[in-house]
Structure formats: C-alpha cells, structure tokens
C-alpha positions in Angstrom: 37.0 31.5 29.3 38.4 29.6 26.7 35.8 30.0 24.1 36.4 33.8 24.1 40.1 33.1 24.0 39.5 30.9 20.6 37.3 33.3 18.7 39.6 35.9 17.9 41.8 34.1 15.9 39.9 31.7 13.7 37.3 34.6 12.7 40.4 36.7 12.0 42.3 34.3 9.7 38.8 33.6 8.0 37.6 36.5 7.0 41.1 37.1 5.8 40.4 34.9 3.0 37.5 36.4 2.0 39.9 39.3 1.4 41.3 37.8 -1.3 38.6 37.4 -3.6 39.3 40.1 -6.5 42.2 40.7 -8.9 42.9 44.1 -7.1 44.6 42.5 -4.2 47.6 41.0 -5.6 48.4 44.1 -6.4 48.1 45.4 -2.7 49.9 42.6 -1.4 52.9 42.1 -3.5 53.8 46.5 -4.0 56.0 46.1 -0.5 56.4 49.7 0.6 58.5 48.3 3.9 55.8 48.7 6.0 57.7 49.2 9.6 56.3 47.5 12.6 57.2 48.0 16.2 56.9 46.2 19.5 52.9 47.0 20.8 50.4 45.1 19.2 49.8 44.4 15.4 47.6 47.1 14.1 47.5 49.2 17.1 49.0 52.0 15.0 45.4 52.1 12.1 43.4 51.1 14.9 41.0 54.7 15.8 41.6 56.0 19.6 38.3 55.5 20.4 38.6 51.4 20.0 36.8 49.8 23.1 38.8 47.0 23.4 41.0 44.9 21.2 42.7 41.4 21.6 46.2 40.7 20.0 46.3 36.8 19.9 49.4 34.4 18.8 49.0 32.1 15.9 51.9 29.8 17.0 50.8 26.3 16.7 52.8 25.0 20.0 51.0 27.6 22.1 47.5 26.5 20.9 48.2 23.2 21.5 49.5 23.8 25.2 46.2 26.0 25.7 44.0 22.7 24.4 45.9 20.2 26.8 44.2 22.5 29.6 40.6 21.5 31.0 38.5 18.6 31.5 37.4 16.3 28.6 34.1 17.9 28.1 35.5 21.1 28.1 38.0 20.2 25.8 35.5 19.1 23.6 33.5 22.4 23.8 36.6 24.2 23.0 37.1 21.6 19.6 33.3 22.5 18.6 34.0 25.8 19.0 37.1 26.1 17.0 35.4 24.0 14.3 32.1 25.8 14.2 34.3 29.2 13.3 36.0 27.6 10.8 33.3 26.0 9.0 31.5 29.8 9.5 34.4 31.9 8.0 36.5 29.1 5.8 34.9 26.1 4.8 31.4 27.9 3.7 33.7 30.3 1.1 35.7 27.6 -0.3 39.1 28.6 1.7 41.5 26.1 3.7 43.3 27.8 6.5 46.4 25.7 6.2 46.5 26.2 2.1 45.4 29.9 2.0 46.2 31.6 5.4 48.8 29.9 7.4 51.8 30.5 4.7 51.9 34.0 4.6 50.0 35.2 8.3 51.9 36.8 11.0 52.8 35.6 14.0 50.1 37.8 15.7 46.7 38.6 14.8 44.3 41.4 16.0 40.5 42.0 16.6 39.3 45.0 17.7 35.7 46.2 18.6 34.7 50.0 17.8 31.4 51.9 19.2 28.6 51.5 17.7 28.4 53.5 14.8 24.6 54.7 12.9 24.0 53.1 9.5 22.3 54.2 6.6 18.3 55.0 7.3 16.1 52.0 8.2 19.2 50.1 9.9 19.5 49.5 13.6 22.9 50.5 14.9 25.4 48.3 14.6 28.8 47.1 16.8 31.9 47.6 14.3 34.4 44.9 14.5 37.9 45.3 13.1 40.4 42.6 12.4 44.1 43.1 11.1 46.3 40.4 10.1 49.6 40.8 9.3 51.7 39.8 5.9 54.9 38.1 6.7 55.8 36.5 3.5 54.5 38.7 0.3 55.5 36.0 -1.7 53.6 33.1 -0.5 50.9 35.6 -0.3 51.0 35.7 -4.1 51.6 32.0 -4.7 48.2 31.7 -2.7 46.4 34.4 -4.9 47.7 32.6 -8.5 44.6 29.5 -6.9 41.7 30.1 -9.0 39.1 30.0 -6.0 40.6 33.7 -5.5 39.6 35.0 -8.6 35.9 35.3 -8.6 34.3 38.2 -10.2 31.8 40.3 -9.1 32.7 41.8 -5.9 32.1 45.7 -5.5 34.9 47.5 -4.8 35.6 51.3 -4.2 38.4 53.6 -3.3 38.3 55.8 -0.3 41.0 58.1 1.0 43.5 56.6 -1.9 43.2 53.1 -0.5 41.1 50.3 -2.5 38.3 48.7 -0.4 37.2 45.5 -1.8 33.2 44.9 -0.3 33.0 41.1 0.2 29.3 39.8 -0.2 29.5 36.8 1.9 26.9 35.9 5.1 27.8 38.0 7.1 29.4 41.4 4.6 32.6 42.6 5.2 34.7 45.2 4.3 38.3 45.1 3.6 41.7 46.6 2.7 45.5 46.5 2.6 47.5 49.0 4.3 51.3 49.4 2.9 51.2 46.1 1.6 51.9 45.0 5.2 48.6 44.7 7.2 45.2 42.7 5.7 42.3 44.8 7.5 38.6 43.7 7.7 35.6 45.1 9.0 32.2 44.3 9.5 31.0 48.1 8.1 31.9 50.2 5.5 32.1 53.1 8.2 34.4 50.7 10.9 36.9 50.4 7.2 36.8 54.1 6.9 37.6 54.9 10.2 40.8 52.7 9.8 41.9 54.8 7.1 41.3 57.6 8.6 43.2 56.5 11.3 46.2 55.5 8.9 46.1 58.7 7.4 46.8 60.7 11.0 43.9 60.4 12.5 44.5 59.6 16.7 45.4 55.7 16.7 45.1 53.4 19.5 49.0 53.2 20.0 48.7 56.7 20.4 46.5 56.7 23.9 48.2 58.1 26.5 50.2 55.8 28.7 49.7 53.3 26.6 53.1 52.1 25.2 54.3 52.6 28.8 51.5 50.6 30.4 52.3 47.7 27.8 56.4 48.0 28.3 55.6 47.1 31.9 53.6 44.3 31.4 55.3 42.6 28.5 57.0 38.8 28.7 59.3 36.7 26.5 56.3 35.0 24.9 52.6 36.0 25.1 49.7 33.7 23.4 47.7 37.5 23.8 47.9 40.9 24.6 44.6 42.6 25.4 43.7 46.0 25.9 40.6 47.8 27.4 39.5 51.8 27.0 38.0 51.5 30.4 35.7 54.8 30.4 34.2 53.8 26.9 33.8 50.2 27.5 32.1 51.1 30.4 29.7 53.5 29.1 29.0 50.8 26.3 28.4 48.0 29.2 26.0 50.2 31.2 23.7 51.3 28.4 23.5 47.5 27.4 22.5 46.0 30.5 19.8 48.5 31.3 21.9 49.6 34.3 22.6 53.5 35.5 25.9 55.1 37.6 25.4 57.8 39.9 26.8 61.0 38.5 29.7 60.9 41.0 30.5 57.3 39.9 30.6 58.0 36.0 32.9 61.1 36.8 35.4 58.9 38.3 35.4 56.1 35.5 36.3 58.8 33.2 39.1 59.7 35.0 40.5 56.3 34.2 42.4 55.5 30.5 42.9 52.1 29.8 43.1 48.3 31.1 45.9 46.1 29.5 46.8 42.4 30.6 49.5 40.0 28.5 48.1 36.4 28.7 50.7 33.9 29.3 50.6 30.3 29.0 52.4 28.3 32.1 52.3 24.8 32.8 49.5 25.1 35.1 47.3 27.4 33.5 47.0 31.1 32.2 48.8 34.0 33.8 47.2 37.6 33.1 50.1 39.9 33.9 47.6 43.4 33.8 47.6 47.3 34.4 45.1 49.9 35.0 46.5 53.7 34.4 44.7 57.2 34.8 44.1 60.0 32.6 47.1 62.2 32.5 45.2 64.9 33.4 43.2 63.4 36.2 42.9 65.1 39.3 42.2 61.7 41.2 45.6 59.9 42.9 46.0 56.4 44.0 47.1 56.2 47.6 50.7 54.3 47.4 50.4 51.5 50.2 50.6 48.0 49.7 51.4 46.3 53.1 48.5 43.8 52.5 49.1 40.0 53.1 49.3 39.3 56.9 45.3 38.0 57.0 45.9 35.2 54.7 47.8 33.2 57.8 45.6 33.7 59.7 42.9 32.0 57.7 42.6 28.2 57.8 44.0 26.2 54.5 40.4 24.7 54.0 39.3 28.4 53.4 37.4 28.4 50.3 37.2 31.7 49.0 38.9 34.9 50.3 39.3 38.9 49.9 42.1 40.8 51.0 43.0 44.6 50.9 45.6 46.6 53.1 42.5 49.6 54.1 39.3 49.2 54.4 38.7 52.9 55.2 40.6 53.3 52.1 38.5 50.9 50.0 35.3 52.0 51.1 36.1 55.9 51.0 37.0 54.5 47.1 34.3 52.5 46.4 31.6 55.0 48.1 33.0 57.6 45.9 32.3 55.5 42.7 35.6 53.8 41.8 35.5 51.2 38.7 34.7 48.3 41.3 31.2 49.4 41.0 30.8 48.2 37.3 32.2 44.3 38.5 30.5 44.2 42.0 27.1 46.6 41.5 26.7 47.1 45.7 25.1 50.2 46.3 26.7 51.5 49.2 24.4 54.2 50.3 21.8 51.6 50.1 23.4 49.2 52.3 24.3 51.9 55.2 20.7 52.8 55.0 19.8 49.4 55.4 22.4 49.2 58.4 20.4 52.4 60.2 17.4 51.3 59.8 18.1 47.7 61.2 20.1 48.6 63.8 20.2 52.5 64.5 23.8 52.6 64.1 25.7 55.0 61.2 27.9 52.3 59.1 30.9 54.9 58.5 31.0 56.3 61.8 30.5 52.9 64.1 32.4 51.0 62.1 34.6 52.1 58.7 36.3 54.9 60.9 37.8 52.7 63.1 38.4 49.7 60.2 41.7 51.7 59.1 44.1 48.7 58.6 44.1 45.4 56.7 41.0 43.2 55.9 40.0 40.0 54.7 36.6 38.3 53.9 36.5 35.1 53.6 34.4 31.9 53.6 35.0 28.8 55.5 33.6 26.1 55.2 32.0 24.6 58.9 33.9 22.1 60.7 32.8 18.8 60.3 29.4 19.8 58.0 29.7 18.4 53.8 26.5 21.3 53.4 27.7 24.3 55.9 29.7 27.5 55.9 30.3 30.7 57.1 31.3 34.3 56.2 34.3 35.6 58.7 35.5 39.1 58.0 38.7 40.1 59.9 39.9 43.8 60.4 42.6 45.2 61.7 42.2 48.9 63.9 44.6 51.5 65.5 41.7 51.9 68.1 40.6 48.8 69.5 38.4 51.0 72.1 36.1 52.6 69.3 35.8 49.2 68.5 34.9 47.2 70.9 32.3 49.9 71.6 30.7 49.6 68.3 30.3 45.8 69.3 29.1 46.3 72.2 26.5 48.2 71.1 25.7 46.3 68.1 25.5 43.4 70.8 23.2 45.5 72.8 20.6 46.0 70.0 20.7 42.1 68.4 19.5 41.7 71.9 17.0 44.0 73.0 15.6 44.3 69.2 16.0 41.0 67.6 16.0 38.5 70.7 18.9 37.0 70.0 20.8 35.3 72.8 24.1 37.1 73.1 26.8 35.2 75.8 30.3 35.1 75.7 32.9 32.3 75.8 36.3 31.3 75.8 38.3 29.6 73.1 41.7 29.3 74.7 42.6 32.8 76.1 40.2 34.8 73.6 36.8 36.2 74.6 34.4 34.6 72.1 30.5 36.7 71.9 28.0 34.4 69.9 24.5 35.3 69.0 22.1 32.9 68.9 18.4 32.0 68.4 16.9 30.1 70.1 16.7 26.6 71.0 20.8 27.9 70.7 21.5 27.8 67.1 24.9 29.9 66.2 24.3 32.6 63.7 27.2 34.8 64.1 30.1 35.4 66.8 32.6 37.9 66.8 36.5 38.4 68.8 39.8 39.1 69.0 42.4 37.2 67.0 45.3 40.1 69.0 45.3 43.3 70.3 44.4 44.8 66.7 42.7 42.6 64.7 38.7 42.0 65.1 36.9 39.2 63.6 33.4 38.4 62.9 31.5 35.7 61.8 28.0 34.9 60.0 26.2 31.8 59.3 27.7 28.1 60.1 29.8 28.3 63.1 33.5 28.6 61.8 34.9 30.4 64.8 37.4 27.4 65.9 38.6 27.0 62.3 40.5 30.9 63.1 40.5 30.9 66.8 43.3 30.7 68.0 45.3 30.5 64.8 45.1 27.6 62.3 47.7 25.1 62.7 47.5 24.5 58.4 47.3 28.5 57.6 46.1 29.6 53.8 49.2 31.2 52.8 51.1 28.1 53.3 49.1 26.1 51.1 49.9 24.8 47.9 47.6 25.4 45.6 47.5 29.3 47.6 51.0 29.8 46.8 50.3 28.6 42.9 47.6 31.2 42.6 49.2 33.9 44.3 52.1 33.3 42.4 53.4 36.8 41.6 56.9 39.1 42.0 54.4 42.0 43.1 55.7 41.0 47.1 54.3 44.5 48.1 50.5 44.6 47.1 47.7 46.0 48.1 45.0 42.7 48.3 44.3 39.5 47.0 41.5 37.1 46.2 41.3 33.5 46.1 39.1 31.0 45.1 39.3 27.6 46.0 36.9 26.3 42.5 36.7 23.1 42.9 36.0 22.5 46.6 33.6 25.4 46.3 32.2 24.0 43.4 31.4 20.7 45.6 29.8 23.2 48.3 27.5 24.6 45.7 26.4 21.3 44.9 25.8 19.6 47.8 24.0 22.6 49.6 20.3 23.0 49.3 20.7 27.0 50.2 23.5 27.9 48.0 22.7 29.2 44.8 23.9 26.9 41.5 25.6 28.1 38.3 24.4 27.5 34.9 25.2 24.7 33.4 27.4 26.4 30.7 28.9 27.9 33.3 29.2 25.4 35.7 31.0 23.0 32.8 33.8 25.6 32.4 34.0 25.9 36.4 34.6 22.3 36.6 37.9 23.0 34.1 39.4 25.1 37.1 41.2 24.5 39.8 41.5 27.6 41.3 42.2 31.5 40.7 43.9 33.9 42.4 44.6 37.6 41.9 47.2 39.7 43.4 47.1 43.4 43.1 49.7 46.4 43.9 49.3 50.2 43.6 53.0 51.0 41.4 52.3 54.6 41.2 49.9 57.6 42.2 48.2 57.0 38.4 48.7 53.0 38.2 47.7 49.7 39.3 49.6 46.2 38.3 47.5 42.9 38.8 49.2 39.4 38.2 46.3 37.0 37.6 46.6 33.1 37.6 43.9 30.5 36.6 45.1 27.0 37.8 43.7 24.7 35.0 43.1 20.7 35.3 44.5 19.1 33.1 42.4 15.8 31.3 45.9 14.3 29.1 47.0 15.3 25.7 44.6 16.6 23.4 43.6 14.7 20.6 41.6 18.5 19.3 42.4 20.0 15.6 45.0 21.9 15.4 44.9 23.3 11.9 43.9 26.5 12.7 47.6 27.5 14.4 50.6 28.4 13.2 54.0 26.6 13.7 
C-alpha cells in the first residue's frame, strides 16, 4: 500500500525536470496567461474522458512525513528504498536535484494519470499511456531554475502540434512533454498520450467533465487531503479483465457499464489512512440502488475476539445483486451459478429457493477463532428472516440429507435456553452446528467449534471493541454493511496453522504494518454509494527516512 501511494509523486516531479531541458521552455513558463484553476483535481480539466484512473497526490512536506512515521521498521525501510530508487530513476541519472530544481516552483498538488492503451507506430507492441501534470506556482522561481546551465542542453527534438510546443525528451525511458497556459508542466510517456492532452485542452471531453464527477468529489472532499483518486470503473474494468486472462458473463459486463466512476480522498489521521470514497451510475442508467441502510445490529452479537467479519442489511438483496453481475464480481470472482450447482448436486436442494428467499434481513460472516485452540477457527454466518418456518424447514432438510447421504451424526443440544444441532463425524468430531440466536436470527457454523463464542450472546461483543470502533470510525450511522479485519491477530492465525493458506512474503511484510481495516458502506441515493475506509497503521517511532522529495 504504501509503495503505490509513493510512486506518483517522485516520478511526477522527476520527469518534470526532464521538461526543462531546451531553450523553448522558458518561454512557456514565464508568458503567464492567468491560467485559472478550480477546486477538483490538478489537471483534471486537459486530462481526456476516457482516463482510467488518475491519482492527485500532495507535495506538502509535513504530510509525507506523517505518512513515513506509519508502519513497522522494515516497512519503513521499504518505503525509503522505494522513494530513493525513483529518485535516483527520474532525478539523479539526468543530472537534476528535486530540492534545487522542482521543489521552488511545484504546486501543492501533483497528478498522474493512466490512459488506455493506445497502438504505436508498426512493429511496436501496444503500449499503456501515462500522463503526469504538475502545476507552476511561482513562474519566477521557475525561471531562476531554468537560467542553471544543466537545463540548457541541445539537441532535443521538438515539434509543434495543435499550436502548443512539445519538447521530446530522449532520456531511458522517452517522454513527451508540454506547457499548457504557462500554468500546468504536462508529461507523457507517448507522443499519442501528449496529443490526446491537447486535444483535450483544445475542447475535447476532459475528465472534469464526466458526469457526476464534480458532484461525486464535492461530497467526498476534506480540509486537507494527502490524495484524491479517481477511477472510470467500466474502462478500468475492461482493462483489468483482458489483462488477467479472465471473462464476465454478458449480463455482468452490461451492468459494469452502467456504472461511471470511483472516487476516494485519502486522509492522513493519527492512526492511519482514511479513504473517504463514492461510487455513482451513469446518468442514463436504467439500474437503481435500493435505498436501505439498517445494517449494524450483527456486529454485537459477534464476540470481540472475532477476527474477520462481513456485514450487509439483505442478503436477498445482495445476492439478487451479485447474481445479476454487480461490480463485486471483479474483487471477489465467485461464480454464483457455479456454486448453486454445486449446492444441487451435493445436496438436492435449490440454493435460492431453500435458502436466499427466506435470507431477507441482515447478515454477517464472520470468523472466530476456536475457544481455547492457538491453530483453530470457524466460519459462522448469521441471518436474519421474516419467516423463521421456511427456515427451519430448509434445516431440517439439509439436516436430513447430511445424514442419510453423508453419515454425519446429526443430534441436538442445549446451550442455555437455545436448541443447538451439530453435525459430526465420527469418533464425534464437530464440523458444523447451526441455531437460533432469537426468534429471527439463524446462525450457522463450519469448521472449529465456535458455537459458545455467540451462543447466548458474547459478554465482550465486537462492536464494543476498541480497535472495532477505530475502524468503523465513520459519520455514515445509517449503512448498508461493514467489514472488519482483525490483521494482526489473523496474521498470527495464518502463521501458526498448518491448514491455513500463507501470504507472500512481500505481502506478508506490509500485512505486518497493519493493525486492522475496516470499511463502512451506505447507499446515499438511487445512483450512489459513499464508503468511509480506515487502515489502522502501527506505528515503529519517528522516522529517520529522506524527506527531500516533499514540499513544505
């Protein structure tokens, strides 16, 4: 996470010195037209439509420096190698020094953006176009840099293209770049990406332009944001599935495409990151967002030793969504027509009909880890019903045929007043039990036994933890779900248990960095959905990492 946070910024102020080599540009720089700026993100208004994503990032010293006191000390050495490895790529290596060439005249915000993949000229393989724009806040530092001789090497192709001067840099890797009413320094890494930006300046649709997209932005703003990110969710999408090999069902793809755009402001808070985010529809998008939000009731009745959990206010809702082909698909790729064929031919029971029709309130999944076990834990899933009859037909039945078809030993118990059914194999191992937490809300349980951790209700309940409460922080009080992960206690799970799968070790360094993350979602309107999303970070003392590459 925090290497793709640092990239943006120290590739953007590089290449922005490789801008300057030429005579041409003082020119460009010091003609101030009064370029006028607004309050969405730098270079939103030359960047074309069709942008797949973009990232807006701060270059205020004080906020880098907050973001490097997060993590552990290997992580925060990671994040220092990183930093210095894009320097030495895009500064040191052409002769520039951030602090003597950049810092005096850069904005306070900087932007890279990533285009689709455009064709190149015959015999090239396609390439991915990335755009940065930098904004000029002091033309006359920006000429006091340009009178150092470093900036005045010769022999640099330049070209004109739609009235505007493009200066073609021959460094390792080429870029192209451009100056755009003496306000904005653009780069690219085509001649076509440049182009494109032009066009885009000389009326061409621009990213700012997207519809809902100042809007989306207004309601997601805050005092003082290290980033501002956006997302074209149908093209991104597309570009994401044709890279990993992948394929959506026709139904699915027709539904991403009625989405617009993802944006989240990145926030830096004592504890960690806060990603205040929206997702919005197409305006003309005959698909409408069912306007709920009563979830958050499951949460106490989870134990405060839960490690992760999954909430949403309708799980007839959620599946009808998800079923249909609903963006969820491209983070979790469950095929849900595969798994209710799996379900009929395992058991002989329909999946929608025996169960998801009666599944019509709130719903959590969680896991827990087993009572008294360092290795052991178990998946519970909790659903609330307006017909507890259906229901407790459907488990009988399902009962019925774990017996008769798998041999399990089915019984029944009592755990205070509640009817407890366990299935077991034999010589009476516990795989999986299922209840009644009250008159409408059915549990069930797979794996280590972790029925006594819920039944009856925790004394320490999740939502009254502390570090719940941190990662749910959020003033969205009506929402529609939440998830929670517990990462470091999980990350001990992982460890210790034989069975459980193991991250990377990449991976598993930055996992180690977090305490834990929680997301928090609510349906605003019939076309939008706000997310507040909080990483707690550890924290291994003051960072001793280089600094150079901010701005105070």
């Amino acid at each position: 996470m925090f290497e793709k946070k640092a990239r943006s910024l120290p590739i953007a102020v590089g290449t922005a010195g490789l801008l300057l080599v030429g005579g041409g540009v003082a020119y460009w720089l010091l003609a101030d037209k009064g370029w006028i700026g607004n309050s969405l993100p730098v270079g939103t208004n030359v960047l074309p439509q069709e942008t797949l994503a973009s990232v807006s990032v701060s270059t205020n010293r004080s906020q880098w420096q907050q973001l490097q006191q997060f993590g552990t000390s290997e992580t925060q050495l990671a994040f220092q190698r990183s930093l210095t490895d894009l320097q030495d790529r895009y500064l040191t290596r052409n002769g520039f020094n951030y602090e003597e060439d950049i810092r005096p005249w850069v904005g306070d915000e900087v932007t890279v953006a990533f285009l689709p993949m455009t064709k190149q000229p015959s015999g090239l393989p396609v390439q991915q176009a990335t755009v940065w724009v930098l904004p000029i806040e002091n033309p006359e530092r920006a000429r006091q840099a340009l009178e150092n001789p470093k900036f005045s090497q010769a022999g640099q192709p330049q070209r004109t293209y739609r009235g505007l001067n493009i200066q073609e840099i021959q460094g390792s890797p080429p870029y192209s770049a451009t100056v755009i009413d003496n306000r904005l320094v653009v780069m690219a890494s085509t001649p076509q990406a440049i182009e494109q930006v032009i066009d885009t300046y000389r009326g061409s649709d621009s990213l700012a332009e997207t519809p809902g997209y100042k809007r989306a932005l207004d309601t997601i703003k805050a005092g003082q944001s290290f980033a501002r990110v956006y997302v074209n969710l149908p093209a991104a999408a597309a570009t994401a599935i044709a890279n990993s090999g992948r394929s959506l069902s026709s139904e699915t793809s027709a539904r991403i495409q009625e989405t617009q755009g993802l944006g989240s402001t990145v926030v830096l808070e004592p504890d960690g990151i806060r990603f205040k985010s929206i997702s919005w529809l197409k305006p003309n998008s005959q698909r409408k967002l069912p306007v709920e939000n009563s979830s958050g009731k499951l949460a106490n009745r989870l134990p405060g030793s839960t490690l992760v959990m999954a909430s949403g206010d309708d799980f007839q809702e959620f599946w009808q969504q998800y079923s249909q082909g609903s963006e969820s698909q491209l983070v979790v790729p469950f095929n849900p027509k595969r798994f209710q064929a799996s379900v009929q031919s395992a058991t002989g029971m329909d999946f929608e009909k025996d169960f998801v029709d009666w599944m019509d309130g709130e719903f959590a999944l969680a896991l827990l880890p087993a009572p008294g076990q360092t290795q052991g834990a178990g998946l519970v899933l909790m659903a609330q019903t307006g017909d507890r009859r259906a229901a407790e037909r459907s488990l009988q039945q399902l009962d019925e045929v774990m017996g008769s078809k798998f041999n399990l030993n089915v019984s029944q118990s009592k755990i205070g007043n509640q009817t407890l059914t366990t299935w077991k194999v034999p010589p009476g191992l516990s795989v999986a039990s299922h209840g009644w937490l009250d008159r409408n809300t059915a549990f069930l349980t797979l794996g280590a036994p972790v029925e006594s951790t819920i039944v009856p209700q925790p004394k320490t309940a999740l939502a009254s933890t502390d570090l719940f409460q941190a990662a749910t922080d959020s003033n969205l009080d009506a929402n529609s779900g939440r998830f929670f992960v517990d990462m470091a206690r999980t990350q001990t799970l992982l460890d210790s248990s034989p069975l459980l799968p193991k991250l990377p070790p990449d991976a598993r360094q930055f996992a180690t960095a977090i305490r834990a993350i929680g997301v928090t979602a609510a349906v605003k309107s019939e076309r939008s959905t706000r997310y507040d999303v909080v990483v707690e970070l550890e924290k291994a003392g003051n960072s001793q990492a280089d600094t150079s590459l901010m701005r105070q």
